[in-house]
LUMLUMDREN-585632 format. One record per residue: residue number from 1; residue in three letters; chain; x, y, z of N, C-alpha, C in turn. Coordinates in nm, 2 decimals, m for minus. Layout:
% residues N
<r num="NUM" residu="ALA" chaine="A" n_X="X" n_Y="Y" n_Z="Z" ca_X="X" ca_Y="Y" ca_Z="Z" c_X="X" c_Y="Y" c_Z="Z"/>
...
END
This chain:
% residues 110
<r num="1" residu="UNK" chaine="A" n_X="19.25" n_Y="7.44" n_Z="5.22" ca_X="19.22" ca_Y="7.57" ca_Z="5.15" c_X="19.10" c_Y="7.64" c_Z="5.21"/>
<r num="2" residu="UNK" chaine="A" n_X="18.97" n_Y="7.57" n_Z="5.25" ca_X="18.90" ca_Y="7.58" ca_Z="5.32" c_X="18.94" c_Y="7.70" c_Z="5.46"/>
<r num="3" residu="UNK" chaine="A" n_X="19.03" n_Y="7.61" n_Z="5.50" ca_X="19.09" ca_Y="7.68" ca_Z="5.65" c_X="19.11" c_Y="7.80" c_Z="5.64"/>
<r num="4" residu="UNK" chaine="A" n_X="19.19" n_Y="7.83" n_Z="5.54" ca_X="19.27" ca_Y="7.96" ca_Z="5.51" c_X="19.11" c_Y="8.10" c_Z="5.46"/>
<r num="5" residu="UNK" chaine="A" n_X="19.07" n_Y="8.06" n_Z="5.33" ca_X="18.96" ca_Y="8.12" ca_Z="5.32" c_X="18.91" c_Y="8.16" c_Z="5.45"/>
<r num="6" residu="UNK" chaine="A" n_X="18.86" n_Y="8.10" n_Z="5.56" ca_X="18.82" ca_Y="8.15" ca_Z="5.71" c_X="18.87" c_Y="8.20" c_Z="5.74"/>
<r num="7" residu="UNK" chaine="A" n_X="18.99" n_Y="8.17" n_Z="5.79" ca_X="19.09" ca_Y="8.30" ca_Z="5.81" c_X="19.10" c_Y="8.44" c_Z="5.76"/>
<r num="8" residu="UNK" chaine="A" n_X="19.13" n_Y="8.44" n_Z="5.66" ca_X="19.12" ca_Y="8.55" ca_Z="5.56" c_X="19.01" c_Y="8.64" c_Z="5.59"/>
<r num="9" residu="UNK" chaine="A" n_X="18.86" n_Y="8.57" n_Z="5.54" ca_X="18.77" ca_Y="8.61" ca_Z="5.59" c_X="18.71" c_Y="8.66" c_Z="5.71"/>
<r num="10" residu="UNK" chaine="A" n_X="18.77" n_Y="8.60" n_Z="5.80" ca_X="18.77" ca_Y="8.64" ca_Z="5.98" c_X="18.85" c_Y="8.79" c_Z="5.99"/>
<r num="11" residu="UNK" chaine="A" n_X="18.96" n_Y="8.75" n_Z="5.92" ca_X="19.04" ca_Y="8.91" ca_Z="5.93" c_X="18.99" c_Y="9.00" c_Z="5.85"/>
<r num="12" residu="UNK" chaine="A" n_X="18.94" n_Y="8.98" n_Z="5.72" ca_X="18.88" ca_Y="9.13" ca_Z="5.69" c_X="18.76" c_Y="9.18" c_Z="5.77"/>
<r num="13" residu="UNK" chaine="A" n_X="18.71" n_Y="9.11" n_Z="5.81" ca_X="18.55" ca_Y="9.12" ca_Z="5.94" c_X="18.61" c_Y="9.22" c_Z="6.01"/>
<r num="14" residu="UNK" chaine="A" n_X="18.69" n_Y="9.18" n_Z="6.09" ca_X="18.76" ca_Y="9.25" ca_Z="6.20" c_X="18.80" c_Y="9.35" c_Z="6.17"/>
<r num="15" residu="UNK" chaine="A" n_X="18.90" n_Y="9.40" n_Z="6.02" ca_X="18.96" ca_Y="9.47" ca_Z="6.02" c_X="18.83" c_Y="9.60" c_Z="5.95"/>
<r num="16" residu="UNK" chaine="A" n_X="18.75" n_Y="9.55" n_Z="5.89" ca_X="18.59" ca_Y="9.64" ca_Z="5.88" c_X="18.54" c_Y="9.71" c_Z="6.00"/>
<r num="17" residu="UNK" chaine="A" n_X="18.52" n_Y="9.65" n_Z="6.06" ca_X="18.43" ca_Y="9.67" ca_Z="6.17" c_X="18.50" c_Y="9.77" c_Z="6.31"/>
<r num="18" residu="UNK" chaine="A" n_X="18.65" n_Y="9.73" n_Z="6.24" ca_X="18.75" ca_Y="9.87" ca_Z="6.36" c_X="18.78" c_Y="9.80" c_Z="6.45"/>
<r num="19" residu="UNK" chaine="A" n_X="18.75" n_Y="9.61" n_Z="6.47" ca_X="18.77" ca_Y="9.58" ca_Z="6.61" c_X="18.94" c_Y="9.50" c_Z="6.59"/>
<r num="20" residu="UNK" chaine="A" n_X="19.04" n_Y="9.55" n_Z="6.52" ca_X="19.17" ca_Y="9.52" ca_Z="6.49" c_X="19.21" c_Y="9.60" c_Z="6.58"/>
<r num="21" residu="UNK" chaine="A" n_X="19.33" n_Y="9.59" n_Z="6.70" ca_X="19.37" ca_Y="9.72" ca_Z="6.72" c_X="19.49" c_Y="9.78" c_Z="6.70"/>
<r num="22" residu="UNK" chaine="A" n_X="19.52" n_Y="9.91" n_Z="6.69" ca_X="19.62" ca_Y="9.97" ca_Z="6.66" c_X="19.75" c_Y="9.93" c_Z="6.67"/>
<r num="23" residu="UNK" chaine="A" n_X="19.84" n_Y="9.96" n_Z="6.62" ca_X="19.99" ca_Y="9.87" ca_Z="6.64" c_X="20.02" c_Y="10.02" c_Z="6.54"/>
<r num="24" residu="UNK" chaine="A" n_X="20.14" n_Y="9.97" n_Z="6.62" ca_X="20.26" ca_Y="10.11" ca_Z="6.58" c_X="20.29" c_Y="10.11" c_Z="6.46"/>
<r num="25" residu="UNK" chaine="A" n_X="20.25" n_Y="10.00" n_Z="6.40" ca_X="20.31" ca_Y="10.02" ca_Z="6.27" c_X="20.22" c_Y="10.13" c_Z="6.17"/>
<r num="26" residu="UNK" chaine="A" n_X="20.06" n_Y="10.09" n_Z="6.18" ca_X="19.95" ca_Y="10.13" ca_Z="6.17" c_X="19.94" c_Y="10.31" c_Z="6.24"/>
<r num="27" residu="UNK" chaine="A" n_X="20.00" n_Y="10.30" n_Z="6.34" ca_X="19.95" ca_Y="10.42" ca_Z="6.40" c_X="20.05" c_Y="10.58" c_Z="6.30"/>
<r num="28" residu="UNK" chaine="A" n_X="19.95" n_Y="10.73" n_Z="6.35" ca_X="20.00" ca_Y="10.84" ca_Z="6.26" c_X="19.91" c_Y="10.81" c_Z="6.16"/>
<r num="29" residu="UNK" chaine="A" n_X="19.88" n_Y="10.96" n_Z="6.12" ca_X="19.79" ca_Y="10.97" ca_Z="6.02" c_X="19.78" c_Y="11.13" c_Z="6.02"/>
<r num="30" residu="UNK" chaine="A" n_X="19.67" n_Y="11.18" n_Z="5.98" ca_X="19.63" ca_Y="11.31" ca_Z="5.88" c_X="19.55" c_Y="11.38" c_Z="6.10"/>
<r num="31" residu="UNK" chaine="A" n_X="19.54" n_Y="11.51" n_Z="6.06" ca_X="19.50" ca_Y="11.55" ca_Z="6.15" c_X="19.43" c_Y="11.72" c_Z="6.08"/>
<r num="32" residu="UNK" chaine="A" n_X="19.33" n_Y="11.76" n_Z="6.07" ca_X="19.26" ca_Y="11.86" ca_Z="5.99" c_X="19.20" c_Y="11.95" c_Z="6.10"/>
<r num="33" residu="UNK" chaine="A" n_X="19.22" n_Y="12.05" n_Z="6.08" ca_X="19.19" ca_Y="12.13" ca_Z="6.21" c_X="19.10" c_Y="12.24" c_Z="6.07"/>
<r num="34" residu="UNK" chaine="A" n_X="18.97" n_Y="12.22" n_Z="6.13" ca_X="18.89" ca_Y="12.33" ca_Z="6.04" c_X="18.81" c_Y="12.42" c_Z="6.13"/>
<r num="35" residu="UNK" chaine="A" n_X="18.86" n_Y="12.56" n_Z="6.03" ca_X="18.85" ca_Y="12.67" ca_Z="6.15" c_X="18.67" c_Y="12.71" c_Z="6.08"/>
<r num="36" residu="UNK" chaine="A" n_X="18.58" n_Y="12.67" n_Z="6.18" ca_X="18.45" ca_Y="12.72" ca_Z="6.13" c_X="18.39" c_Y="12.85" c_Z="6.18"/>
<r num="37" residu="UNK" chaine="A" n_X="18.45" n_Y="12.97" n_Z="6.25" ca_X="18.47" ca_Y="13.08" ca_Z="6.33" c_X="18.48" c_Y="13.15" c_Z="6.20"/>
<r num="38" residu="UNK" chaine="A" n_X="18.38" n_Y="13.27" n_Z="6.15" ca_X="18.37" ca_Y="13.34" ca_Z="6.01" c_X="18.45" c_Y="13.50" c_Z="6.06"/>
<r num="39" residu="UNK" chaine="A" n_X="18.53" n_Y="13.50" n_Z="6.15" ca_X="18.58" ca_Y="13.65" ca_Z="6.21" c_X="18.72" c_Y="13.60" c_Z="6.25"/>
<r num="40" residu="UNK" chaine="A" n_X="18.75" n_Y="13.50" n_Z="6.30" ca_X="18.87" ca_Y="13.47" ca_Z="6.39" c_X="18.96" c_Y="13.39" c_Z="6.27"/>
<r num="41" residu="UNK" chaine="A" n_X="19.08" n_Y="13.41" n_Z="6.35" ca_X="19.19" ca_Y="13.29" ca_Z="6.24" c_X="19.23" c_Y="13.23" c_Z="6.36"/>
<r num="42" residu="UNK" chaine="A" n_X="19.29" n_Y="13.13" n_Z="6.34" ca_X="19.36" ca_Y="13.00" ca_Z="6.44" c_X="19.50" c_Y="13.04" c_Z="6.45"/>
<r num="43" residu="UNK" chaine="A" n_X="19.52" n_Y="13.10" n_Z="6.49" ca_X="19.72" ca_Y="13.11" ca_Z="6.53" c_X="19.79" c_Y="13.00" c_Z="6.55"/>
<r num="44" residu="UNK" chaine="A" n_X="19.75" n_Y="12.89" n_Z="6.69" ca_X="19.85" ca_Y="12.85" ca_Z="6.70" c_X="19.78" c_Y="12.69" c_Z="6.73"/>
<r num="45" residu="UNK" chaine="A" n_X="19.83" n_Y="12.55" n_Z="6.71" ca_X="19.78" ca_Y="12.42" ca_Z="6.72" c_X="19.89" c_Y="12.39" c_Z="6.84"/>
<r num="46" residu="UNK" chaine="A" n_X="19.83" n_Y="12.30" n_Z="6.91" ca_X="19.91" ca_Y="12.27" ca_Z="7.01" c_X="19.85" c_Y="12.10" c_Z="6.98"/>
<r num="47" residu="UNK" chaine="A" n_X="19.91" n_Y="11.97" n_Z="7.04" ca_X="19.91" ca_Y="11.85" ca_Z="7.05" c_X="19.99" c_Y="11.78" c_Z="7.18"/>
<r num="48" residu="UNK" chaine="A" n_X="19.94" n_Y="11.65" n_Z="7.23" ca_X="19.97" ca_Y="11.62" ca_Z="7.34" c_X="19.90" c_Y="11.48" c_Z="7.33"/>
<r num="49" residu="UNK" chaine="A" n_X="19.96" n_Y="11.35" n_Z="7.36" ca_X="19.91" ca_Y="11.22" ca_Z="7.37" c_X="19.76" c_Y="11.20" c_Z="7.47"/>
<r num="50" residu="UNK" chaine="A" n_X="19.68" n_Y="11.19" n_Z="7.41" ca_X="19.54" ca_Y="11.16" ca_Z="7.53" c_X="19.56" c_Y="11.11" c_Z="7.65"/>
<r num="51" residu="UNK" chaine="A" n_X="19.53" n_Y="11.20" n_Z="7.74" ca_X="19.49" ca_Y="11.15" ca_Z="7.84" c_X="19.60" c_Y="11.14" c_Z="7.94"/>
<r num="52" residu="UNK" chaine="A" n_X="19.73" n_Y="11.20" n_Z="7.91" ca_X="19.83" ca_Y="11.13" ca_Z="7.94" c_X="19.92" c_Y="11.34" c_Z="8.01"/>
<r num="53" residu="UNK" chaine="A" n_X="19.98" n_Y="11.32" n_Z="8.08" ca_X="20.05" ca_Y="11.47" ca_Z="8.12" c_X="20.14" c_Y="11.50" c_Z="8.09"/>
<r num="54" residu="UNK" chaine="A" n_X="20.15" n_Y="11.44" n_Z="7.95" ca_X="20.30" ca_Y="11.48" ca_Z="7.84" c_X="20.26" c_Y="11.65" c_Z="7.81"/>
<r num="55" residu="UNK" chaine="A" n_X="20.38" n_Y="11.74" n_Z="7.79" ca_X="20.36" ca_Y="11.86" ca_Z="7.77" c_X="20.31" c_Y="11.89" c_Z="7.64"/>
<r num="56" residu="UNK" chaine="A" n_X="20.28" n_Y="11.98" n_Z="7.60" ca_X="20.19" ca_Y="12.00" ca_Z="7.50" c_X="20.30" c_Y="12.08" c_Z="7.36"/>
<r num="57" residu="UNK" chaine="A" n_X="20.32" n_Y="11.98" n_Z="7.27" ca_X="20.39" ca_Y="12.03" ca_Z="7.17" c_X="20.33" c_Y="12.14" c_Z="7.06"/>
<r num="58" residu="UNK" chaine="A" n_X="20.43" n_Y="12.22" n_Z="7.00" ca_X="20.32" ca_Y="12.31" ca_Z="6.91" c_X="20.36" c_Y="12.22" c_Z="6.77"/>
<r num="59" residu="UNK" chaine="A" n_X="20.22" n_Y="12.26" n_Z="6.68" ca_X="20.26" ca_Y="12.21" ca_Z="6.58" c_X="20.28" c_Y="12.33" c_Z="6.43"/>
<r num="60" residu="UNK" chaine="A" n_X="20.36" n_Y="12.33" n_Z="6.36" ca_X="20.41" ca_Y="12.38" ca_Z="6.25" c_X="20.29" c_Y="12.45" c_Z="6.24"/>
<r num="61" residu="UNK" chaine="A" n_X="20.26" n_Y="12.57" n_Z="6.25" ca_X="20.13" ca_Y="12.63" ca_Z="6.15" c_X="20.22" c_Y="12.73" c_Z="6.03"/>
<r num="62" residu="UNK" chaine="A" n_X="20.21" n_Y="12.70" n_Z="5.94" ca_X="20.30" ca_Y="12.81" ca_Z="5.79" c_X="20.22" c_Y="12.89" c_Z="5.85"/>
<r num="63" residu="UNK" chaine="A" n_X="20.12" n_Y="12.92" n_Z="5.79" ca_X="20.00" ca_Y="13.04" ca_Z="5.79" c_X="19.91" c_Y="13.02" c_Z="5.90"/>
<r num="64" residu="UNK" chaine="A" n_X="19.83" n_Y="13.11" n_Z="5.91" ca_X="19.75" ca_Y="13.09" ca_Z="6.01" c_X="19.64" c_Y="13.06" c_Z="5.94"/>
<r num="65" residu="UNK" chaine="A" n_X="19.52" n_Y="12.99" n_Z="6.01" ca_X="19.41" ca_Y="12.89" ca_Z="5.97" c_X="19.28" c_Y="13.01" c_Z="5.98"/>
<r num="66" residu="UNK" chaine="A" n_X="19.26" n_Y="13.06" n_Z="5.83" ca_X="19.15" ca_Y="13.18" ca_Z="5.80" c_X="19.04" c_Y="13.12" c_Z="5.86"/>
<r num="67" residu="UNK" chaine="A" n_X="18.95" n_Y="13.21" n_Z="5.87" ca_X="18.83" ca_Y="13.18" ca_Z="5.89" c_X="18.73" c_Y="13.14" c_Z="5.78"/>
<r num="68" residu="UNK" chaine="A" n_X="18.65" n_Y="12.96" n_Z="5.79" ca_X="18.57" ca_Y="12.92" ca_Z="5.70" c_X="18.67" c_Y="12.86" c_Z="5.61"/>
<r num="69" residu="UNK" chaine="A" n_X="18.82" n_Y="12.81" n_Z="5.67" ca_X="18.90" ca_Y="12.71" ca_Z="5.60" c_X="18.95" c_Y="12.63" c_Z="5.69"/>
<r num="70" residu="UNK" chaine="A" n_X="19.04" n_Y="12.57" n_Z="5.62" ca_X="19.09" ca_Y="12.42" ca_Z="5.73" c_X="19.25" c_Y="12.42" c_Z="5.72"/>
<r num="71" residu="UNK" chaine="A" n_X="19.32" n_Y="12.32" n_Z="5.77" ca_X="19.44" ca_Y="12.28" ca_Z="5.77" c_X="19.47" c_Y="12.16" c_Z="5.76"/>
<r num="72" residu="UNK" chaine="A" n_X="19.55" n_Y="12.08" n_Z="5.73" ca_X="19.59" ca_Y="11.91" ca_Z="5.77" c_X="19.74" c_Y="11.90" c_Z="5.85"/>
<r num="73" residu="UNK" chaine="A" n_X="19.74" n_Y="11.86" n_Z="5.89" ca_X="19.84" ca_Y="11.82" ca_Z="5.96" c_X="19.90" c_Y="11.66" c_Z="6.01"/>
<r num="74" residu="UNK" chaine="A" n_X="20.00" n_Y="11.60" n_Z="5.93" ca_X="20.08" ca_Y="11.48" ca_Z="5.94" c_X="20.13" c_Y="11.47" c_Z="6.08"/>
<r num="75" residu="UNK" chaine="A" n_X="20.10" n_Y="11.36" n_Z="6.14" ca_X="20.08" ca_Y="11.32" ca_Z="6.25" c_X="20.15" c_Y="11.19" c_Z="6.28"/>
<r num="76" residu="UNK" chaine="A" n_X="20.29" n_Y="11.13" n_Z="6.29" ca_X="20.39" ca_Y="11.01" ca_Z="6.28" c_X="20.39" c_Y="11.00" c_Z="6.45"/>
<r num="77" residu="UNK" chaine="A" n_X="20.45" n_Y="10.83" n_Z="6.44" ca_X="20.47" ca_Y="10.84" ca_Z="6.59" c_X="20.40" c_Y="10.72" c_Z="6.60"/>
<r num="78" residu="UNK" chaine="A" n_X="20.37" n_Y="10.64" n_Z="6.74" ca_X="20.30" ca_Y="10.52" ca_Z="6.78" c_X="20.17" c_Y="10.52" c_Z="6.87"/>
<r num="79" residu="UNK" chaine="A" n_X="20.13" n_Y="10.65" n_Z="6.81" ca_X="20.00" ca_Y="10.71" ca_Z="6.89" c_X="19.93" c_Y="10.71" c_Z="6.83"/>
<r num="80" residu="UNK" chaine="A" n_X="19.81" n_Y="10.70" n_Z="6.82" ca_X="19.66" ca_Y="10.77" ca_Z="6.74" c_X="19.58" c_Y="10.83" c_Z="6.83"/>
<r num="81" residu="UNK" chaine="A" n_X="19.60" n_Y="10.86" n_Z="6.96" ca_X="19.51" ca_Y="10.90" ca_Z="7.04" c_X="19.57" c_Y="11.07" c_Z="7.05"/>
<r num="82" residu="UNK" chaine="A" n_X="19.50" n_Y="11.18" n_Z="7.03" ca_X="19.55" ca_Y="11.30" ca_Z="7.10" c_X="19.51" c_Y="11.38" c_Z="7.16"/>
<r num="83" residu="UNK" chaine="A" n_X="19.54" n_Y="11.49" n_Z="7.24" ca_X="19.46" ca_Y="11.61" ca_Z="7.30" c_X="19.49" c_Y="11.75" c_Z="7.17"/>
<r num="84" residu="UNK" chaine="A" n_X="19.40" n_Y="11.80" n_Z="7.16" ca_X="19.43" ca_Y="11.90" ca_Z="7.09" c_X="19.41" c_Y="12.04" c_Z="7.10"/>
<r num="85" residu="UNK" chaine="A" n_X="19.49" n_Y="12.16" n_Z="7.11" ca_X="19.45" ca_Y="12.27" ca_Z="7.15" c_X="19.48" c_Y="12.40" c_Z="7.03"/>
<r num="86" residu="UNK" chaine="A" n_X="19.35" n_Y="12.47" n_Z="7.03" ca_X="19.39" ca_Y="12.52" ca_Z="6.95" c_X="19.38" c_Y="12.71" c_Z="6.97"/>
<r num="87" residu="UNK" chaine="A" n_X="19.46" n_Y="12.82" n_Z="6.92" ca_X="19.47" ca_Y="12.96" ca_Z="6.97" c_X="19.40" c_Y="13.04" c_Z="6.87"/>
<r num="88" residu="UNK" chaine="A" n_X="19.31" n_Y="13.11" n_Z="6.85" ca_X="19.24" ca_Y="13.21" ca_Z="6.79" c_X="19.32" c_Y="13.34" c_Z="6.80"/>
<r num="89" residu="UNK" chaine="A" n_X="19.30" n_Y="13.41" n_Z="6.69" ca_X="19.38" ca_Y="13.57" ca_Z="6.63" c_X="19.32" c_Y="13.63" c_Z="6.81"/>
<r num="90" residu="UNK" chaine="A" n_X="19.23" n_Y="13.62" n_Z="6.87" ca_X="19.20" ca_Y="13.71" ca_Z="6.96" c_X="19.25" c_Y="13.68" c_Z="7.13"/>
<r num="91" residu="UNK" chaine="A" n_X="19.27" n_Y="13.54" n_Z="7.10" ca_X="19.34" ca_Y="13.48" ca_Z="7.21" c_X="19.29" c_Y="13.35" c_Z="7.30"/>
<r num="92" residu="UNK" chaine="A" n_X="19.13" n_Y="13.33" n_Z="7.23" ca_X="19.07" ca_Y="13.24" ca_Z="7.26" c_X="19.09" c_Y="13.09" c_Z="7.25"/>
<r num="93" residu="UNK" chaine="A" n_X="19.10" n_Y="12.98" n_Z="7.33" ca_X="19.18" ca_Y="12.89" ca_Z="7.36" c_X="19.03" c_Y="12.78" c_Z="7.34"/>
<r num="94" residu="UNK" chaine="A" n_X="19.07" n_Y="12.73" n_Z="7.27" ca_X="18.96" ca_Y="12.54" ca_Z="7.28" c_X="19.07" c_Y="12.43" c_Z="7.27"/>
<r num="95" residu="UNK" chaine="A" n_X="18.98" n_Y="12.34" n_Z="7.35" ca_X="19.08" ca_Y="12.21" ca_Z="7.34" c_X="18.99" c_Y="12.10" c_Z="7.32"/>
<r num="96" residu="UNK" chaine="A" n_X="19.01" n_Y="12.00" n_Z="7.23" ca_X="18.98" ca_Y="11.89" ca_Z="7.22" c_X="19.03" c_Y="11.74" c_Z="7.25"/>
<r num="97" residu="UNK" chaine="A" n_X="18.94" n_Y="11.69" n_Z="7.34" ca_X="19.04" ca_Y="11.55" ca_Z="7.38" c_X="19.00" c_Y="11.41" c_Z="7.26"/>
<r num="98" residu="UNK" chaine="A" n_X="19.10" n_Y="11.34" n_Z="7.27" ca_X="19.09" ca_Y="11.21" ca_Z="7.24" c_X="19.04" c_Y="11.21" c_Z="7.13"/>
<r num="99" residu="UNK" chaine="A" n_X="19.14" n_Y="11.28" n_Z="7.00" ca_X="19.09" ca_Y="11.31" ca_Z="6.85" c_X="19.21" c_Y="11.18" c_Z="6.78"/>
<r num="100" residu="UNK" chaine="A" n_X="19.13" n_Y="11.09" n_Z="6.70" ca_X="19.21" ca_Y="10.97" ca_Z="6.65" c_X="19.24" c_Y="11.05" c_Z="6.51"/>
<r num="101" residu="UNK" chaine="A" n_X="19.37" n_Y="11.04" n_Z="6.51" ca_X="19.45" ca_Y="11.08" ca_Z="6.36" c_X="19.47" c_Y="10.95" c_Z="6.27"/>
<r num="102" residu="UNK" chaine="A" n_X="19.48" n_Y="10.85" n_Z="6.36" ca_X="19.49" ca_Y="10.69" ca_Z="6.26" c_X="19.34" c_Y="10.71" c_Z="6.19"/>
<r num="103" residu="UNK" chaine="A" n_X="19.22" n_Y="10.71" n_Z="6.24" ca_X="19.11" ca_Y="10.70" ca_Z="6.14" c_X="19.12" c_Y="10.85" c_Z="6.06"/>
<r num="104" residu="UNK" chaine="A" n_X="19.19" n_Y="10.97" n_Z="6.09" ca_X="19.14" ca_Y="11.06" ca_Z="6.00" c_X="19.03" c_Y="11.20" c_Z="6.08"/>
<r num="105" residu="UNK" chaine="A" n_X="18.96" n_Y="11.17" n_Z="6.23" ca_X="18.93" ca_Y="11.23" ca_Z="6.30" c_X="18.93" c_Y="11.41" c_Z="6.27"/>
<r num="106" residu="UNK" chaine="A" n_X="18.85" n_Y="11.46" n_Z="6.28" ca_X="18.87" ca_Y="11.68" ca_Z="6.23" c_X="18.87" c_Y="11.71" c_Z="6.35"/>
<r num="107" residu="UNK" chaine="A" n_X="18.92" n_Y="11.89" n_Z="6.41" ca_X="18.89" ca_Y="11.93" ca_Z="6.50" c_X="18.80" c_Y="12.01" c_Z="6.45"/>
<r num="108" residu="UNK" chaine="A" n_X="18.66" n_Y="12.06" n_Z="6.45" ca_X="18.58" ca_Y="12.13" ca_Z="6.43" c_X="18.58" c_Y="12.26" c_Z="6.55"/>
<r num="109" residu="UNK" chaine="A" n_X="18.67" n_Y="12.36" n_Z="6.51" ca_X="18.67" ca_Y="12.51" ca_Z="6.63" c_X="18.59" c_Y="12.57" c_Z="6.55"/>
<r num="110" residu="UNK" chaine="A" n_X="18.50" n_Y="12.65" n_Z="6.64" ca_X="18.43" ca_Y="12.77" ca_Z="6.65" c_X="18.52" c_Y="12.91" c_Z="6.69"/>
END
């Protein structure tokens, strides 16, 4: 009984501390793109696996992302690592690398 208790205990340690790692089952999550730009809106979200020279998929925007609000965006698949890019009403382009959607990670645009 002893034994097991350790165990147990060993794995919630690990599973606290973040040093579990990802598995597909686990992976996909929430993805929030907050537009903090008080003039511009976010047109268009783009996504792409980190790091990696997969082409860059668009993601669903209904509306576009006002300024001094946010978005969320469901994120499925065996990835948690992503590139993210995002298009302003004026045409201005940011990208962010290596944003984890498994923890819940924001894109903070200007």
């Amino acid at each position: 009984m002893r034994k097991l208790t350790l165990i147990a205990l060993a794995g919630s340690v690990l599973a606290l501390t973040g040093m579990l790692p990802y598995t597909p089952a686990l992976a996909g999550g929430t993805l929030t793109v907050v537009n903090r730009n008080s003039s511009r809106a976010i047109q268009q979200v783009w996504f792409a696996n980190a790091g990696e020279s997969d082409p860059w998929q668009e993601a669903n925007v209904e509306e576009a992302i006002r300024p001094k609000s946010e978005s969320t965006f469901t994120m499925s698949g065996e990835n948690c690592l992503f590139d993210i890019k995002v298009r302003f009403s004026d045409g201005y382009e940011a990208t962010f690398d290596n944003v984890n959607v498994c923890r819940g990670d924001r894109v903070l645009a200007d």
